[in-house]
Structures are given as C-alpha cells and as structure tokens.
MIKOL-906069 format. One record per atom (N, C-alpha, C): x, y, z; atom name; residue in one letter; residue number from 1. Coordinates in pm, whole numbers, plus 32768, in hexadecimal, padded with zeros to 4 digits. Example, Ala and Ser with C-alpha at 12.3 -4.5 7.8 and 13.67 -1.06 7.14 Angstrom:
# residues 2
+------+------+------+------+-----+-----+
:   xx :   yy :   zz : atom : res :   n :
+------+------+------+------+-----+-----+
: 8527 : 7DC7 : 830C :    N :   a :   1 :
: 84CE : 7E3E : 830C :   CA :   a :   1 :
: 8528 : 7EB6 : 830C :    C :   a :   1 :
: 8505 : 7F1F : 82C4 :    N :   s :   2 :
: 8557 : 7F96 : 82CA :   CA :   s :   2 :
: 850A : 8003 : 8313 :    C :   s :   2 :
+------+------+------+------+-----+-----+
//
This chain:
# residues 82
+------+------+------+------+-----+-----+
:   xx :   yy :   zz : atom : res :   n :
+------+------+------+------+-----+-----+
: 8128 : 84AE : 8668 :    N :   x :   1 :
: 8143 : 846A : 85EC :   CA :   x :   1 :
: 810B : 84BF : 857A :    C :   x :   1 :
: 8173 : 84ED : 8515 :    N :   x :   2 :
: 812A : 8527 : 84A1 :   CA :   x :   2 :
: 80BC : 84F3 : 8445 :    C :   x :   2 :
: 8093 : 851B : 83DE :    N :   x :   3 :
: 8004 : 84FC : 83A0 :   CA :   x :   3 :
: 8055 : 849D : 8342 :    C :   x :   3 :
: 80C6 : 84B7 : 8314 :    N :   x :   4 :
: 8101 : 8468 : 8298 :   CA :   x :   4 :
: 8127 : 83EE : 8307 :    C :   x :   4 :
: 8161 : 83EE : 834C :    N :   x :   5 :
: 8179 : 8350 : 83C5 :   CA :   x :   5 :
: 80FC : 8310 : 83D5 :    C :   x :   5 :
: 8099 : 8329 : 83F5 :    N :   x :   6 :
: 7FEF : 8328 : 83FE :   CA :   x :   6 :
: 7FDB : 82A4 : 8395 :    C :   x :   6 :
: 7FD5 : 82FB : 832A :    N :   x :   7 :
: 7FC3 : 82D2 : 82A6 :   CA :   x :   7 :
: 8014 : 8261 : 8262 :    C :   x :   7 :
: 808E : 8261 : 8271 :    N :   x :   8 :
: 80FB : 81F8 : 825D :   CA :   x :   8 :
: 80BC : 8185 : 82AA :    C :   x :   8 :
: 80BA : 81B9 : 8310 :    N :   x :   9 :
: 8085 : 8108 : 8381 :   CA :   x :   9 :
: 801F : 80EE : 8360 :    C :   x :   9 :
: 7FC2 : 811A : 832D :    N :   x :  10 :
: 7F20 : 80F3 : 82FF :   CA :   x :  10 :
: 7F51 : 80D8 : 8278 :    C :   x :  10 :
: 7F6D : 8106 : 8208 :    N :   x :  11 :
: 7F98 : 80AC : 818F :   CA :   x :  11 :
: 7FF0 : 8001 : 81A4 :    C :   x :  11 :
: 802D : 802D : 8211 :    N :   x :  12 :
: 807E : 7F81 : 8201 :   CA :   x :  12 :
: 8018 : 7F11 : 8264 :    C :   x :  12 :
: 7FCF : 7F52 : 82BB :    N :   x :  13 :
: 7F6E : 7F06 : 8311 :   CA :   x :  13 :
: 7F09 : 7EC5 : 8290 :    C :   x :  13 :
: 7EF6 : 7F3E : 8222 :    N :   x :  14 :
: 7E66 : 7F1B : 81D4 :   CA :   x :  14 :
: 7EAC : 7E83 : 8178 :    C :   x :  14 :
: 7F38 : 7EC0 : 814E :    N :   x :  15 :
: 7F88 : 7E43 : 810E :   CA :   x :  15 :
: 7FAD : 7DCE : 8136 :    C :   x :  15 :
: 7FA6 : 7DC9 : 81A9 :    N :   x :  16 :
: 7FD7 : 7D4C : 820C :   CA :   x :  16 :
: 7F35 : 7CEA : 8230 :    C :   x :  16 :
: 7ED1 : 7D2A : 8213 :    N :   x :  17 :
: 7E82 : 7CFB : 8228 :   CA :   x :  17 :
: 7E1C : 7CB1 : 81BC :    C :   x :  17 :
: 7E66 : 7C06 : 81DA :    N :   x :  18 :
: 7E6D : 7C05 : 8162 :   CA :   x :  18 :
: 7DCD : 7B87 : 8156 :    C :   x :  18 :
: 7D7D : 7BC2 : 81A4 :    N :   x :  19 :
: 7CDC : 7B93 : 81B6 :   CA :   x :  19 :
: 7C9A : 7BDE : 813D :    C :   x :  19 :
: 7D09 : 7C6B : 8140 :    N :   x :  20 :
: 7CD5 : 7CB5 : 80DB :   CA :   x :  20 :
: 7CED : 7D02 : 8065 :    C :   x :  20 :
: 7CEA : 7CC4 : 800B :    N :   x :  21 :
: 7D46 : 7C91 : 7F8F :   CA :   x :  21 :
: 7D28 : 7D28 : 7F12 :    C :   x :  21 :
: 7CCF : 7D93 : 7F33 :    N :   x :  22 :
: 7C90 : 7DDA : 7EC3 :   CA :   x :  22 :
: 7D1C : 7E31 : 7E80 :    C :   x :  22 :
: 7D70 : 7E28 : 7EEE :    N :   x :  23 :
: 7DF1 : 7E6B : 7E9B :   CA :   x :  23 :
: 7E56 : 7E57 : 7E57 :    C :   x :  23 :
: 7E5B : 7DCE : 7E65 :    N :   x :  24 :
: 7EA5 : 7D58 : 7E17 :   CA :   x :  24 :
: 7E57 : 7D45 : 7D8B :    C :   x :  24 :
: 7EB4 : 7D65 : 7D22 :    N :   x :  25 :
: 7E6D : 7CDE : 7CDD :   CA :   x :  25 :
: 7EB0 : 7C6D : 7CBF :    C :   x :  25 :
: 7EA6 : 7C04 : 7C67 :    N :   x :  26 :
: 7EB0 : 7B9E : 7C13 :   CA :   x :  26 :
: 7F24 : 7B87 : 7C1B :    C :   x :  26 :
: 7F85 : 7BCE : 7BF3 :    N :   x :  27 :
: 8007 : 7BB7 : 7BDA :   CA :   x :  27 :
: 806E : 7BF2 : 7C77 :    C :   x :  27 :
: 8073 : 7C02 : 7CC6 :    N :   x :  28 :
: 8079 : 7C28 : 7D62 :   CA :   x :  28 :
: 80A7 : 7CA0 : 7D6E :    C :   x :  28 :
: 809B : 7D0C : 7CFA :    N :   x :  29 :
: 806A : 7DA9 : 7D06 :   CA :   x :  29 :
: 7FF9 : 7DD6 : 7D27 :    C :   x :  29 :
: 804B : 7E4B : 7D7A :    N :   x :  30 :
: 7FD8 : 7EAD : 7DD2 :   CA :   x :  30 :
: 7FCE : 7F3D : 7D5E :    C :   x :  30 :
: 7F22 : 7F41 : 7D87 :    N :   x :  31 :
: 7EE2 : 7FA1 : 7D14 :   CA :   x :  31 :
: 7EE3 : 800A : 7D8A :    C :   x :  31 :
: 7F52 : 8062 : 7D51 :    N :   x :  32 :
: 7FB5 : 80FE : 7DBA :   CA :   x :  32 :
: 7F32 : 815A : 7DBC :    C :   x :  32 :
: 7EF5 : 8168 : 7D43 :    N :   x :  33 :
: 7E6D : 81E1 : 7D27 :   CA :   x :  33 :
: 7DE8 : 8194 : 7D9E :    C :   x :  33 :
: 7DEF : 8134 : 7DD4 :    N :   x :  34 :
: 7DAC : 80E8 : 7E02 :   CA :   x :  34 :
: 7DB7 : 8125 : 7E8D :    C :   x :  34 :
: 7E0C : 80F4 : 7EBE :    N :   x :  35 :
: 7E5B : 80FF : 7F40 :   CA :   x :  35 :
: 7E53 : 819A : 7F5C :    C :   x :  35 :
: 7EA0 : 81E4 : 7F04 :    N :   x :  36 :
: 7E83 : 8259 : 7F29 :   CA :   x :  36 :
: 7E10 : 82B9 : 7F49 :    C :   x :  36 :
: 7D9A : 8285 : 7EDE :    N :   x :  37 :
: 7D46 : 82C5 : 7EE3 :   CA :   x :  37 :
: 7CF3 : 8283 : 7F6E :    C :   x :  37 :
: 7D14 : 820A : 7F86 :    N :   x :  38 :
: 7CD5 : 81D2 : 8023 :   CA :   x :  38 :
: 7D01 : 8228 : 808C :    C :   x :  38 :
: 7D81 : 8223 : 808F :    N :   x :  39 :
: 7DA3 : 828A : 80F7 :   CA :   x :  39 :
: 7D74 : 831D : 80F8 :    C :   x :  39 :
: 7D6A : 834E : 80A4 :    N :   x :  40 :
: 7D04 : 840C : 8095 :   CA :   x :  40 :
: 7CA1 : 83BF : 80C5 :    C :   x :  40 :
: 7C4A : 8375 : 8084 :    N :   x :  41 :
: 7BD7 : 834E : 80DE :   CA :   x :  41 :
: 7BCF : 8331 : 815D :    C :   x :  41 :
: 7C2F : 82FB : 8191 :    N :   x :  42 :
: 7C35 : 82BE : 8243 :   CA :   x :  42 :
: 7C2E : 833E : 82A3 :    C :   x :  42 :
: 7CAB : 8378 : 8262 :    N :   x :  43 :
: 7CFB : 83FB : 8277 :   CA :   x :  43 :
: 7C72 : 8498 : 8281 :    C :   x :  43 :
: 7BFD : 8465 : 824D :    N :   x :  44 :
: 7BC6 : 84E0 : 8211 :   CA :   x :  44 :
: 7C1B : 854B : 81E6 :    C :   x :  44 :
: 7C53 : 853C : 815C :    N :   x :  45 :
: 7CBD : 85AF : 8140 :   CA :   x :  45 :
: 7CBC : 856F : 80B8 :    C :   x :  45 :
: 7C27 : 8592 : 805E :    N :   x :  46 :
: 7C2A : 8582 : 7FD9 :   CA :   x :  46 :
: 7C7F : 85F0 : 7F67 :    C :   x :  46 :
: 7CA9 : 865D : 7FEC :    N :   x :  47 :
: 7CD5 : 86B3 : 7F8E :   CA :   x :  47 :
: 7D4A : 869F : 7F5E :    C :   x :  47 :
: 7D87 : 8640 : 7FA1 :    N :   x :  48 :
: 7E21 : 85DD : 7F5F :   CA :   x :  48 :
: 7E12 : 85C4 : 7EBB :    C :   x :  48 :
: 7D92 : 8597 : 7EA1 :    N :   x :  49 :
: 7DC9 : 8557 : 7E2C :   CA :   x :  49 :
: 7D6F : 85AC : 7DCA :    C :   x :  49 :
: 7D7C : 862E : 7DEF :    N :   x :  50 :
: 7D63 : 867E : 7DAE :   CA :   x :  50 :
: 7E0C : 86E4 : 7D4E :    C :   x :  50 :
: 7E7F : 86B2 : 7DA5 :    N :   x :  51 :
: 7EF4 : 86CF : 7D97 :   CA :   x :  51 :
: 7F37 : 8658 : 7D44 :    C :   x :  51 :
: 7F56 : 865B : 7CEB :    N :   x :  52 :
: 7FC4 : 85FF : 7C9D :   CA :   x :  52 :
: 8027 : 85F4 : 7CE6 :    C :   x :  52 :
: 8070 : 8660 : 7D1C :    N :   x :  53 :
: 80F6 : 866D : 7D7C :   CA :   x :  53 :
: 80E3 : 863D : 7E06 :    C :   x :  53 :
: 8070 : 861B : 7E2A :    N :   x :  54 :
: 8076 : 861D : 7EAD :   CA :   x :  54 :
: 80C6 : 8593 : 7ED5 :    C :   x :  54 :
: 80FC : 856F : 7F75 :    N :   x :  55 :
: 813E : 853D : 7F9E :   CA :   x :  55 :
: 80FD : 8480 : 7F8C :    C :   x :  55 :
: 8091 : 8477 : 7FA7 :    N :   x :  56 :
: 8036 : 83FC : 7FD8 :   CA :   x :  56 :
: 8048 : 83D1 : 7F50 :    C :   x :  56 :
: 8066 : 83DA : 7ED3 :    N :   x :  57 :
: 808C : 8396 : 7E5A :   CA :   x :  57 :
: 80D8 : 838A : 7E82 :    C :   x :  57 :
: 814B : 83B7 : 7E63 :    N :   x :  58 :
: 81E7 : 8364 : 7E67 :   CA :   x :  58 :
: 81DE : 82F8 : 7EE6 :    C :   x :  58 :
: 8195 : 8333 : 7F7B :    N :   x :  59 :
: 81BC : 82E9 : 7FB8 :   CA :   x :  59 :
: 8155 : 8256 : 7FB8 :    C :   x :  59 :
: 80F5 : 8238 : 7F6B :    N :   x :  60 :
: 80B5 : 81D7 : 7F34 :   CA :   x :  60 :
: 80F7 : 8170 : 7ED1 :    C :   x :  60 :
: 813C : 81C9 : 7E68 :    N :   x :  61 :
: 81A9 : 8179 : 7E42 :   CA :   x :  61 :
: 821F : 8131 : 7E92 :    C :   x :  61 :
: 8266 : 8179 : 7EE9 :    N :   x :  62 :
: 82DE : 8160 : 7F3D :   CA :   x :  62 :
: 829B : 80C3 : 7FC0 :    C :   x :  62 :
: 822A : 80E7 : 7FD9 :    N :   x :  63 :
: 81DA : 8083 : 801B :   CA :   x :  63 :
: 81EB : 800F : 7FB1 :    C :   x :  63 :
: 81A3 : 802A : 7F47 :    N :   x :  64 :
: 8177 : 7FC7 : 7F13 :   CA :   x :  64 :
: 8204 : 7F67 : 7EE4 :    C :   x :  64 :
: 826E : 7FAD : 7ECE :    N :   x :  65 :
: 82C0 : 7F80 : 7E9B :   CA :   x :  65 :
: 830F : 7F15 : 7EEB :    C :   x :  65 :
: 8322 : 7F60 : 7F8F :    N :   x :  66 :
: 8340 : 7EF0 : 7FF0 :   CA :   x :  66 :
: 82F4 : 7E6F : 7FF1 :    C :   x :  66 :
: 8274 : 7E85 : 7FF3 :    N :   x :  67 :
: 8216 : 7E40 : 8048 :   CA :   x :  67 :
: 8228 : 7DCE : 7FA9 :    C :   x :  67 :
: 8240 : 7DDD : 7F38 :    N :   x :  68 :
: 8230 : 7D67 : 7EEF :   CA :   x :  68 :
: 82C2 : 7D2E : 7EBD :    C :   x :  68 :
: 831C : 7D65 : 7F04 :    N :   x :  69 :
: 83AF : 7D12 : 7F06 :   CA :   x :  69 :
: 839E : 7CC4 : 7FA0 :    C :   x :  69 :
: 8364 : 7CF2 : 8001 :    N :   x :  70 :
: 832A : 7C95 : 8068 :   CA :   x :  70 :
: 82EB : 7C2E : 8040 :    C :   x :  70 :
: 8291 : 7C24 : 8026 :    N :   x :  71 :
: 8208 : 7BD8 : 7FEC :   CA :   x :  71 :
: 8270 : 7B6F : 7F94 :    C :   x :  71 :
: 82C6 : 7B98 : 7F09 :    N :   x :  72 :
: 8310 : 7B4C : 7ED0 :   CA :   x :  72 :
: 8366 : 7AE9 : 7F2B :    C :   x :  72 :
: 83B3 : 7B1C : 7FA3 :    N :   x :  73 :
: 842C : 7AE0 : 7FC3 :   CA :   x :  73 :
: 83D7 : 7A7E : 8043 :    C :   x :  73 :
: 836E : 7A85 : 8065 :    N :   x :  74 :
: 8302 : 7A3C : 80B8 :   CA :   x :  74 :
: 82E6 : 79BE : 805D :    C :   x :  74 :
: 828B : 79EA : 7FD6 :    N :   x :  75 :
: 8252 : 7972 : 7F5E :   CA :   x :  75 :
: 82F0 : 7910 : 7F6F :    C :   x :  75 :
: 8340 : 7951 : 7F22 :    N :   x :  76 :
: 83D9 : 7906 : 7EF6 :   CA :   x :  76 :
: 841C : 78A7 : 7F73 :    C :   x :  76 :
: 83F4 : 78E2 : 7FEA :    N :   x :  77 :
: 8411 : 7893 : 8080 :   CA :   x :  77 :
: 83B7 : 7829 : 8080 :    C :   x :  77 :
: 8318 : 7828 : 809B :    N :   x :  78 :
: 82EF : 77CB : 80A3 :   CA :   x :  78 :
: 82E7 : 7750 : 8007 :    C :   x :  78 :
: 830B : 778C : 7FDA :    N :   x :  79 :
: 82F3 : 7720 : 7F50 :   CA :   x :  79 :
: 8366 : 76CF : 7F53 :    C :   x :  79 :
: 83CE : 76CC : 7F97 :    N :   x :  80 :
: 8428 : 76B0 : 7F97 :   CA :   x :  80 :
: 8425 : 763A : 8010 :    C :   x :  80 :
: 83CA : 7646 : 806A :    N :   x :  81 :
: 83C9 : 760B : 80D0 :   CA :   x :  81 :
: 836A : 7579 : 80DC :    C :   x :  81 :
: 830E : 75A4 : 8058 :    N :   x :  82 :
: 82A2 : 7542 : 8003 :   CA :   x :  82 :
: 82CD : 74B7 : 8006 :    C :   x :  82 :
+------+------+------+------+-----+-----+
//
C-alpha cells in the first residue's frame, strides 16, 4: 500500500471518529491545515508541510470535502426520521 493510500485511510478514520471532534468545527467543517498537519505528525514526515505543493494538502482537502457531504447527508437522514 502506498504512503498517499496510508494517509487517505488515516485522515477519514481520524474524521469518522466522531468521539473526536478537534477537526470539526461549529458549523460541520473540517479545519484541512488541521488534518493535514496531524497526519505529518502520525506519519513522522514533517517535511510535508514544509512544501506548499505537496500532495497531503490537496489530499486533506479532497478528504475533507467527502467526509462533510457524508456527515451532511447522515444529519439530513436522521432529522428526518425525528
């Protein structure tokens, strides 16, 4: 499994887990500079976000972006069921 596959599954595990809320905020956006920089940390590979270009941004965004049209179409299901 590559390092970017690695990384993808540990960003949506950290998002799904939702005991643990530090990447969420308020409004049910995920803070991408957050996430990313968790993963260089997990990853030991601070030298990521030493790159503007590097890959683990965009793909923090692309995470984040699923994971809160999920999260939306989940809220909108159960509220409905209220």
């Amino acid at each position: 499994m590559s390092e970017k596959t690695k990384v993808h599954k540990f960003m949506i595990k950290e998002l799904r887990d939702y005991s643990n809320q530090e990447f969420w905020n308020e409004y049910g956006e995920v803070n991408c500079t957050k996430l990313a920089e968790e993963a260089a940390l997990v990853f030991d590979r601070l030298d990521w976000l030493d790159d503007e270009t590097h890959w683990v941004w965009e793909l923090a965004v692309d995470v984040a972006a699923g994971e809160e049209t999920r999260r939306e179409a989940f809220e909108k299901k159960t509220s409905r069921n209220i």
